[in-house]
TIVORO-159468 format. One record per residue (C-alpha): residue number from 1; y, z, x; residue in one letter. Coordinates in nm, 2 decimals, always signed. Example, Ala and Ser with C-alpha at 12.3 -4.5 7.8 and 13.67 -1.06 7.14 Angstrom:
! TIVORO-159468
<lumfi 1,<-0.45,+0.78,+1.23>,"A">
<lumfi 2,<-0.11,+0.71,+1.37>,"S">
! end
This chain:
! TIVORO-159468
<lumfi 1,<+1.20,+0.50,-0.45>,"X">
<lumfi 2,<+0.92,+0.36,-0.70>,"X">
<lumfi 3,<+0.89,+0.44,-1.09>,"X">
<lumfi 4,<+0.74,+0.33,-1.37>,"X">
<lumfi 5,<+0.80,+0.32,-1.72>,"X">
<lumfi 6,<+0.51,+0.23,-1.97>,"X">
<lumfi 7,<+0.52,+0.16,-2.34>,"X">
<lumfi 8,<+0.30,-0.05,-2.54>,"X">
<lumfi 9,<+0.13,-0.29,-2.41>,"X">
<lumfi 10,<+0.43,-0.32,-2.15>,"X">
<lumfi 11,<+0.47,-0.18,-1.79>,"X">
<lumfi 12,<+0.76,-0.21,-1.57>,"X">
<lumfi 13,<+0.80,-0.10,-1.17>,"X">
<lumfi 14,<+1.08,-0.04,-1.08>,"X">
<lumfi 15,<+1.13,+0.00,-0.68>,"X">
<lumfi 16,<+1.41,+0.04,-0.50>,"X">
<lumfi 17,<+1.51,+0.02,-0.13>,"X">
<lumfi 18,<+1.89,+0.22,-0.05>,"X">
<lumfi 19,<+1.81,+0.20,+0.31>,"X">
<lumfi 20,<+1.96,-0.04,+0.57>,"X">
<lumfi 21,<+1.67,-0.19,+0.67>,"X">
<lumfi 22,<+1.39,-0.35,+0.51>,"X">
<lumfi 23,<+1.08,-0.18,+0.45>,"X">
<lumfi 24,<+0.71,-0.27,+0.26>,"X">
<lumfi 25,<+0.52,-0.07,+0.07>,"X">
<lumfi 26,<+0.15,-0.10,+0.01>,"X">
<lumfi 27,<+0.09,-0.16,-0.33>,"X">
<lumfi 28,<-0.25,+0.00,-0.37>,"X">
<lumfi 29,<-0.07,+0.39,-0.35>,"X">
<lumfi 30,<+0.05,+0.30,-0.71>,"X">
<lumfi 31,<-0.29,+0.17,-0.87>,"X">
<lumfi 32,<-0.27,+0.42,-1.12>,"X">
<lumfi 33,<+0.00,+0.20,-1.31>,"X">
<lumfi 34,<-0.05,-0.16,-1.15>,"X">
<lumfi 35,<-0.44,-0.14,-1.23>,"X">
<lumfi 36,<-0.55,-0.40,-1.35>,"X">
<lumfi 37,<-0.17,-0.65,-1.31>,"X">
<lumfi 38,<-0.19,-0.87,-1.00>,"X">
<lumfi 39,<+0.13,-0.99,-1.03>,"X">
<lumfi 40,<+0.53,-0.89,-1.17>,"X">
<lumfi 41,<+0.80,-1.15,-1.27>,"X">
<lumfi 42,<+1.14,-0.99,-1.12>,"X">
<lumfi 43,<+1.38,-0.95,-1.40>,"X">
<lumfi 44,<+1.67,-0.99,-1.22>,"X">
<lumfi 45,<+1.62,-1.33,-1.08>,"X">
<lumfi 46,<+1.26,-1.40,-1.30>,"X">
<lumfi 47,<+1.05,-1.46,-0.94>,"X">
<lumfi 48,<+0.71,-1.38,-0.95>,"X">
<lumfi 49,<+0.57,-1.11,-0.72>,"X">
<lumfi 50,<+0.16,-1.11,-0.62>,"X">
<lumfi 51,<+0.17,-0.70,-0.65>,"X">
<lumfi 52,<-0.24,-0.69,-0.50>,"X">
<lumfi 53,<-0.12,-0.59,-0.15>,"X">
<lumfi 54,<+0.19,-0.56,+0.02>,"X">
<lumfi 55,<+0.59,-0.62,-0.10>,"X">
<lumfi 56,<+0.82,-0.64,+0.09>,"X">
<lumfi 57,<+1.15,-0.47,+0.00>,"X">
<lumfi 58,<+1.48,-0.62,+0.14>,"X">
<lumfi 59,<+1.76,-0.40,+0.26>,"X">
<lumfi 60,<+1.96,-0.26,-0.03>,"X">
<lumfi 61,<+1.78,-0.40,-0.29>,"X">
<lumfi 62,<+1.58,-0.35,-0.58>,"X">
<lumfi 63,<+1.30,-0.50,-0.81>,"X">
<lumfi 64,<+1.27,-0.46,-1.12>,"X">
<lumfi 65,<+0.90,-0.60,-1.23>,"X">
<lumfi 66,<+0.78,-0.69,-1.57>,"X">
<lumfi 67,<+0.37,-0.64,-1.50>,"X">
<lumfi 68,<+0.13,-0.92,-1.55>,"X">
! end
């Protein structure tokens, strides 16, 4: 499950995997909110995720990106 939520000058994706097993999404199906970011910091535990191409989502887990 994959949402956005835009304001200002700020964007955040917000993806999350319920399933038991890991999955990863192509990126490019939401370029109508990434555009022109290459890259979201995790909130959660601040890593830094290159957003151009593939992520892959762990089992039961969640990221919560800050767009940059």
């Amino acid at each position: 499950y994959v949402y956005a939520r835009i304001k200002d000058k700020h964007t955040v994706l917000v993806i999350l995997n319920g399933s038991v097993s890991d999955h990863t999404i192509q990126m490019s199906r939401f370029s109508d909110v990434t555009g022109q970011y290459t890259s979201g910091r995790d909130v959660i535990s601040s890593n830094v995720v290159d957003i151009k191409n593939t992520i892959a989502i762990p089992a039961k887990s969640e990221f919560i990106l800050e767009l940059f």
